[in-house]
C-alpha positions in Angstrom: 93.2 194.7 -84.0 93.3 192.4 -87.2 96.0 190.5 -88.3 96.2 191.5 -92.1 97.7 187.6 -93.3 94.3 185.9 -91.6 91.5 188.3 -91.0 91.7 186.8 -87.5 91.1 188.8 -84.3 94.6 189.9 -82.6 93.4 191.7 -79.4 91.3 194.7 -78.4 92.5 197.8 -77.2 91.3 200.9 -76.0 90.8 203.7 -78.7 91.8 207.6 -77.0 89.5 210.8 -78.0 90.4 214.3 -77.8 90.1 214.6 -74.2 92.4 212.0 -73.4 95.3 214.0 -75.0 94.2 217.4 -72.7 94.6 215.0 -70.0 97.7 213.0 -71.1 99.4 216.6 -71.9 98.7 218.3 -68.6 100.3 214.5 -66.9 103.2 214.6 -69.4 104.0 218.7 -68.9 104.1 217.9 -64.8 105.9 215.0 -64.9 108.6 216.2 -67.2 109.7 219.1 -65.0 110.7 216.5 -62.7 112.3 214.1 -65.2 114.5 216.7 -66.7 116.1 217.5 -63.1 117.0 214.0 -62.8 120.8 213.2 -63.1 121.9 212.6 -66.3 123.2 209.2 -65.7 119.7 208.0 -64.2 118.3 208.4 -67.8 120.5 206.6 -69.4 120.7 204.1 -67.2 117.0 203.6 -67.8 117.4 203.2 -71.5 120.5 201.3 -71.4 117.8 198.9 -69.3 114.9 199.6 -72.0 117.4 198.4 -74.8 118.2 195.2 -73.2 114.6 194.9 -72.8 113.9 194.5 -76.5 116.3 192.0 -77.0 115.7 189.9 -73.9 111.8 189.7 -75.6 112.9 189.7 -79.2 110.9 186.6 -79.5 107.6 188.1 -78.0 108.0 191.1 -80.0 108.8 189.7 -83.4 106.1 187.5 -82.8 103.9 191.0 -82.6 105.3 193.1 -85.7 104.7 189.6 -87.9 101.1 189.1 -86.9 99.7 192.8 -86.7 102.2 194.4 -89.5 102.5 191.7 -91.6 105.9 190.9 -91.8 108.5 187.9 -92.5 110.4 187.4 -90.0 114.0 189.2 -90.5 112.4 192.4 -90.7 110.9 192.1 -87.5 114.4 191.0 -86.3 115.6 194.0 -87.7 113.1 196.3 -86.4 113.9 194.8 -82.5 117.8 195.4 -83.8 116.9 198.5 -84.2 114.7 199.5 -81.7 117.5 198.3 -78.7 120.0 200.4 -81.0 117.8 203.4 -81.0 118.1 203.1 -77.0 121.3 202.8 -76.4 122.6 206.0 -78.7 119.9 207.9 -77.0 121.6 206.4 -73.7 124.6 208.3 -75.0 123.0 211.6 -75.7 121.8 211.8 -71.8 125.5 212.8 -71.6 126.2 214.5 -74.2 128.0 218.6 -73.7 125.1 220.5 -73.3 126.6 223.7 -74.6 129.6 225.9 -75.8 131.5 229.0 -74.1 130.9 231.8 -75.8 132.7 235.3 -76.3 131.1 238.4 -74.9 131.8 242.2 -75.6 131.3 242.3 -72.0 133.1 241.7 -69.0 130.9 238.2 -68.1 130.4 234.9 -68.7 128.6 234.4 -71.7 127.1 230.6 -72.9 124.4 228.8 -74.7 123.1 225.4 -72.9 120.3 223.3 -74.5 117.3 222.7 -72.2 114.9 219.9 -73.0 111.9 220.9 -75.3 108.9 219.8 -73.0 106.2 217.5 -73.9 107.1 215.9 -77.5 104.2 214.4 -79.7 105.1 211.2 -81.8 102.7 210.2 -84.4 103.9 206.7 -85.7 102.5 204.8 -88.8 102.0 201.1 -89.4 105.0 199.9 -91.8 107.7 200.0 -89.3 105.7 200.3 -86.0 108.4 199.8 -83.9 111.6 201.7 -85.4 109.2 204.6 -86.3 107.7 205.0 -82.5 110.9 204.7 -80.8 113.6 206.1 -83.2 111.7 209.7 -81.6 110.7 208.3 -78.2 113.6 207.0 -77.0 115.8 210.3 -78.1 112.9 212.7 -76.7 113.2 210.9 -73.0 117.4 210.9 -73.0 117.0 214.4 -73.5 114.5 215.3 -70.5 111.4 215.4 -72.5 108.1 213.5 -71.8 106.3 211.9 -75.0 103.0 211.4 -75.8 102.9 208.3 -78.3 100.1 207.7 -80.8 100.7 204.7 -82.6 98.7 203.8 -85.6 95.4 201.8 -84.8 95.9 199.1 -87.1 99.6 198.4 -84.7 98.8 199.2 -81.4 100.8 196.6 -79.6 104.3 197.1 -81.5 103.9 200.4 -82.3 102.7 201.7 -78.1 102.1 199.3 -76.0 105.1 197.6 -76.1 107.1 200.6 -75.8 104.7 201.4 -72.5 105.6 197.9 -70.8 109.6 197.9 -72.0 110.0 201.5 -70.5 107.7 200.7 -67.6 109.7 197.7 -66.8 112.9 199.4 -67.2 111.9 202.1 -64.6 110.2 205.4 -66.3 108.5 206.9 -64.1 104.7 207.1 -64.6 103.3 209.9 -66.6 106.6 210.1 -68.6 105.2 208.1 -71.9 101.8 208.0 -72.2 100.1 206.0 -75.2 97.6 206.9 -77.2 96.4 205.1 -80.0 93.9 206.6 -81.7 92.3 208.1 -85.3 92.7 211.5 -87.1 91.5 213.7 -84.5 93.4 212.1 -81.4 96.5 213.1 -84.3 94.9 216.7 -84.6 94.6 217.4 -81.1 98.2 216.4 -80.2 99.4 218.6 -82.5 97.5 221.8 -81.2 97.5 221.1 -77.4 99.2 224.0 -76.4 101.5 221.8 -73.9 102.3 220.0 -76.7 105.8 222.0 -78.1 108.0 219.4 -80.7 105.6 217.1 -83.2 107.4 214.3 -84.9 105.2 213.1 -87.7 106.4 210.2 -89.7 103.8 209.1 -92.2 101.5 210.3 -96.1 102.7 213.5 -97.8 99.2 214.8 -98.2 98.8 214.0 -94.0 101.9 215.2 -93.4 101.4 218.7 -95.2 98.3 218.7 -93.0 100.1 218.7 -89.4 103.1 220.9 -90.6 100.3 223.2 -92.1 98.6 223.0 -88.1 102.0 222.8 -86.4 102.5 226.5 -87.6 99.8 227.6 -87.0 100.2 226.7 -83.4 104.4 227.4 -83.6 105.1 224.1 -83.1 108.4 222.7 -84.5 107.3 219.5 -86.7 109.5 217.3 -88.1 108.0 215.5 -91.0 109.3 212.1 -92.5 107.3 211.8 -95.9 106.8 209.4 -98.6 109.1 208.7 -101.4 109.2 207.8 -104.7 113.1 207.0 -104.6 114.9 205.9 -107.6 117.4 203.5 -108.6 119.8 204.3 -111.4 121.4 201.0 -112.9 124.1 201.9 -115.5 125.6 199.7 -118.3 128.6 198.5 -116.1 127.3 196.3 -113.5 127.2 192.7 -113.1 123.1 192.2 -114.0 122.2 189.1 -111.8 123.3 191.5 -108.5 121.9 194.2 -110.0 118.1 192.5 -110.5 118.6 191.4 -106.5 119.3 194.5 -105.4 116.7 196.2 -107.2 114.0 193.5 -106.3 114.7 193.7 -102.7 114.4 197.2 -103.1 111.1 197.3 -104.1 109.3 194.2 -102.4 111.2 194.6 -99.1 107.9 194.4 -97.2 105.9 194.2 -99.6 106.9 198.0 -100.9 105.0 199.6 -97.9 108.7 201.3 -96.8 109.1 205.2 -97.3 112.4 204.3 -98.9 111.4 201.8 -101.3 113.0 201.6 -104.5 109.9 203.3 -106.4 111.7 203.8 -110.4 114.2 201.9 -111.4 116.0 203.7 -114.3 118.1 201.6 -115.9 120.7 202.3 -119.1 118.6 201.1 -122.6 121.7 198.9 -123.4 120.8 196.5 -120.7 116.7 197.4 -119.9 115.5 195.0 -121.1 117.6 192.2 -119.7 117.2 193.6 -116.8 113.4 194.0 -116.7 113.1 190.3 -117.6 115.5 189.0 -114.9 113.9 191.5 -112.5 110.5 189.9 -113.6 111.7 186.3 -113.3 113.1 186.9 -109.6 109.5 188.4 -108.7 107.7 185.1 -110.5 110.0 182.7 -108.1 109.4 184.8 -104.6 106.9 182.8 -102.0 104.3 185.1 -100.6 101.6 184.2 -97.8 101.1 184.2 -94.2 104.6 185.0 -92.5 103.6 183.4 -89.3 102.7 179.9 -90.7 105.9 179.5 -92.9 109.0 181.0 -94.7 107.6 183.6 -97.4 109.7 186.7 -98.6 106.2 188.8 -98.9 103.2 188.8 -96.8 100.0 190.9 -96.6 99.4 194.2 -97.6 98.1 196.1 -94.8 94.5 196.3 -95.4 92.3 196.3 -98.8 91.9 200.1 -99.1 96.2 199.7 -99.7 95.7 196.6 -101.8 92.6 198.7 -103.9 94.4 201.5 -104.5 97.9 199.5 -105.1 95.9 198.0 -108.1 94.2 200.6 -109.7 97.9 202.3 -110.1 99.4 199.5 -111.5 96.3 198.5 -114.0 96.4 202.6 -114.9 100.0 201.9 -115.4 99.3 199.7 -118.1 96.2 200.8 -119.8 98.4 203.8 -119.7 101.2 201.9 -121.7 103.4 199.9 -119.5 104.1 196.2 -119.9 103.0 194.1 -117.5 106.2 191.7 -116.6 105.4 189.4 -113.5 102.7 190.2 -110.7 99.4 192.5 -110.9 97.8 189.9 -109.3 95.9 189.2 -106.2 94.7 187.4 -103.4 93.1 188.4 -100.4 95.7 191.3 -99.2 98.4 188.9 -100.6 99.6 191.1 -103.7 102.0 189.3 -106.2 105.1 190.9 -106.1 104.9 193.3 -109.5 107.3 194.1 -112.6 106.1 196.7 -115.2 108.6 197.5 -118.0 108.9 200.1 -120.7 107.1 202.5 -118.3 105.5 206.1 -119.5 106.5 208.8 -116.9 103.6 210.2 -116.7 101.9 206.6 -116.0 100.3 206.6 -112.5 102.8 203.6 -110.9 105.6 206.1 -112.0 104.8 208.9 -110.5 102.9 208.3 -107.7 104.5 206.3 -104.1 102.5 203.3 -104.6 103.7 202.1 -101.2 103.1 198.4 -102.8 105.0 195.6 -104.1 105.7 197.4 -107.3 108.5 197.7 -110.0 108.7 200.4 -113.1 111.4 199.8 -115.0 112.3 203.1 -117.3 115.4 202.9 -119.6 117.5 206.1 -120.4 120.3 206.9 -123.4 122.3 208.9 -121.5 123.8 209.8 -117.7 122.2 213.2 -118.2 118.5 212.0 -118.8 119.1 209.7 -115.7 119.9 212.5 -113.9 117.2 214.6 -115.3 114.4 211.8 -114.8 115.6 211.1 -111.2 115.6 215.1 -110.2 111.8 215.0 -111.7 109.8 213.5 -109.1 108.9 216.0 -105.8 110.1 213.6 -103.5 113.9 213.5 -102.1 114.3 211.0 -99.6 116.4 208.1 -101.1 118.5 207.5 -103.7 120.2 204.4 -105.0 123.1 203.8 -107.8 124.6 200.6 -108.9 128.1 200.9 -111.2 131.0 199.8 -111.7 133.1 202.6 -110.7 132.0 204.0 -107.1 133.6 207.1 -107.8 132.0 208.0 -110.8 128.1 206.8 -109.5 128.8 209.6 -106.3 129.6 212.5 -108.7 126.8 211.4 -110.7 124.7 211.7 -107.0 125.6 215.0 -106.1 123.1 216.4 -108.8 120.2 215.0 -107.7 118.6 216.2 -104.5 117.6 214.0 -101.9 117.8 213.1 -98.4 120.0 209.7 -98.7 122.5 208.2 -101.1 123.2 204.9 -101.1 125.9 204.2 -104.0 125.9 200.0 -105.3 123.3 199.6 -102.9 119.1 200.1 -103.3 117.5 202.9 -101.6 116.5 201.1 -98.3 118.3 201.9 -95.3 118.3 202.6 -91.5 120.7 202.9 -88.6 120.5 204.2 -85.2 123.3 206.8 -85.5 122.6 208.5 -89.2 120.8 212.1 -89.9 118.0 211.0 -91.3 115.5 213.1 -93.5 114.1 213.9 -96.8 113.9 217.0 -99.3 110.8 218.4 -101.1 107.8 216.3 -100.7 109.7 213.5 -98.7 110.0 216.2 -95.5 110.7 219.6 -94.6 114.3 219.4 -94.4 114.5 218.3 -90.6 116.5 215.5 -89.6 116.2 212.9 -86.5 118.7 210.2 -85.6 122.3 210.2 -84.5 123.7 213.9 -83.3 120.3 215.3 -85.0 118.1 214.4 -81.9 120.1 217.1 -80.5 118.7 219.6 -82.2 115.5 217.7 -82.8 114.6 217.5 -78.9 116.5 220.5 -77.0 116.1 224.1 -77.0 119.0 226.6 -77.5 119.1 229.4 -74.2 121.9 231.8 -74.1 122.7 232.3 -71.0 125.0 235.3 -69.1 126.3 235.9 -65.9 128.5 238.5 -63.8 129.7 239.6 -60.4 128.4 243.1 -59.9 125.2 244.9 -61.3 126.3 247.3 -63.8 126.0 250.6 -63.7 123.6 252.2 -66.6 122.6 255.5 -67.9 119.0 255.8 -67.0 
């Protein structure tokens, strides 16, 4: 493993292969009969214990996500937040009704229970290594299941192996979790081992259609978590200099590599420009560099196939037309945090995720071409609005389709406890977190029962 800010070597670790996941599967589907018998109370005792874990080696892990992932410091601290959150509502879900009583034509007892799934697949990617492994794992084992974990390569330690030692040391029993870090075809076969029943994919659009395209194939239930291209409508009303930091933490948060990131900001023509330039002169003052040697508010892009292809969209951007504001400049994997202004939509920065540290700013003349522009794009996961009146941004929401609203706020969010999920090209409509891991990681069995045989006419 490489840490992206230094080129420097982080650690080795083993890389799986197709047969590892036969033999991983066939550990997990034994070991998972035995789990799910266990009282309810032992598993979430052991993630109760698994929480506490993270934050009693915050500093350890933080330490991790900065190095390998690249990031400043409070989004590590966020991600640990998080992660021990994640464990403790999972906790809660252990004892959770199972079912409901149901009314039968018949003279019986008539109910539907939910039964664990079996052996569920995560396949985690490198932005948010740790929310995005455990938001699924740590639901998944309340709930009976086993998981087998592939983290992305690039962040094996804070996106698998720590997960492995926190739930080791909190008492999972062996074969429960297994980690698997590995490449494409580690990711295939997970999906079609036939032990293998519940895939939760977060990561690209074009890999995600990919495993859901498999996942059927195979009738696996997938849940995909997509990309975005998430918009920010700024209207005429607010107060500018909160506006520009919302919208610029919005789209450099992390350097831009975030799902969620505020990917268009569409902002009313009376104020664009204004905002553009203010938005342009907060991205000129923001300190980017190595996260782990000092206070920065960007560090690295991942690797330079993301910082390549970050480029070439924002230098098509403006040899197709857009104004280059602040940024478009590099060093290293260290991308200056961008600004583009009078933006075409059919520029490649606009309608593309760029999954970079990247602003398009677009102005509009009315509510209705805001609403029209926003509704454009394929993806539907996030969706910010900034006014004056609260009221009048969430009716103005309701016509645009997407997965999250997020009114006088930008479009990046997470909790523990939220349905989360996007719409068109952003996800197939599933949703994980909170009361969604219910239906996420269960099945539904209807279940009767009587005192006597009954008599029938054959």
């Amino acid at each position: 493993m490489v840490e992206p800010a230094t080129g420097a070597e982080l650690a080795r670790s083993g890389r799986a292969n197709v047969l590892n996941v036969a033999e991983a599967s066939a550990v997990a589907a034994t070991s998972q009969r035995e789990w799910a018998e266990r009282p309810f109370n032992e598993r979430s005792a052991i993630l109760r214990r698994a929480g506490q874990l993270f934050l009693d080696h915050a500093e350890e892990l933080s330490d991790w996500i900065v190095r390998e992932a690249g990031s400043i410091g409070p989004k590590a601290g966020l991600e640990i937040h998080i992660a021990a959150e994640e464990c403790f509502e999972a906790a809660a879900l252990a004892s959770h009704p199972t079912g409901d009583v149901l009314r039968s034509e018949a003279s019986r007892l008539s109910f539907s229970r939910r039964v664990p799934a079996g052996v569920v697949g995560v396949i985690a990617p490198f932005n948010f290594p740790l929310i995005l492994s455990i938001r699924s794992v740590a639901p998944a084992l309340a709930l009976g299941n086993s998981v087998i974990l592939k983290p992305d390569p690039r962040t094996v330690v804070s996106g698998g192996v720590a997960l492995a030692r926190i739930f080791e040391e909190a008492g999972l029993p062996q074969g429960v979790l297994s980690v698997l870090p590995g490449g494409a075809d580690v990711g295939e076969a997970l999906v079609t081992d036939p032990k293998v029943r519940v895939i939760a994919f977060t990561g690209s659009t074009a890999a995600g259609r990919l495993v859901g395209a498999l996942g059927a194939q195979h009738l696996k239930r997938v849940h995909l978590e997509l990309g975005g291209n998430s918009a920010l409508i700024v209207m005429a009303d607010v107060d500018l200099e909160k506006a520009v930091s919302v919208g610029a933490f919005g789209s450099f948060m992390h350097q831009g590599q975030i799902c969620m990131t505020t990917g268009r900001h569409l902002v009313d023509s009376t104020i664009a420009h204004d905002y553009a330039t203010l938005l342009a002169e907060h991205a000129e003052h923001l300190p980017v560099g190595d996260p782990a040697s000092g206070q920065v508010a960007l560090g690295p892009l991942i690797d330079a196939k993301q910082r390549d292809r970050v480029h070439a969209l924002v230098r098509g951007s403006v040899d197709a037309g857009a104004k280059l504001l602040a940024g478009g400049t590099y060093e290293e994997l260290f991308y200056r945090p961008t600004v583009l202004a009078d933006v075409p939509t059919n520029s490649p920065a606009y309608i593309e995720e760029v999954f970079g540290p990247v602003a398009p700013v677009v102005a509009y003349e009315s509510l209705e071409e805001a609403v029209a522009l926003a509704s454009a794009s394929p993806y539907g996961l996030s969706l910010g609005i900034l006014s004056g009146d609260g009221l009048r941004a969430l009716e103005l929401a309701s016509k645009i389709p997407t997965g999250a609203i997020h009114i006088n706020d930008q479009t990046v969010a997470d909790e523990a406890v939220i349905p989360f999920g996007g719409t068109g090209s952003s996800g197939n409509g599933s949703r994980v977190g909170g009361l969604s891991n219910l239906d996420a990681y269960t099945e539904t069995q209807w279940v009767t029962a009587q005192s006597d045989l009954p008599v029938y006419p054959f």
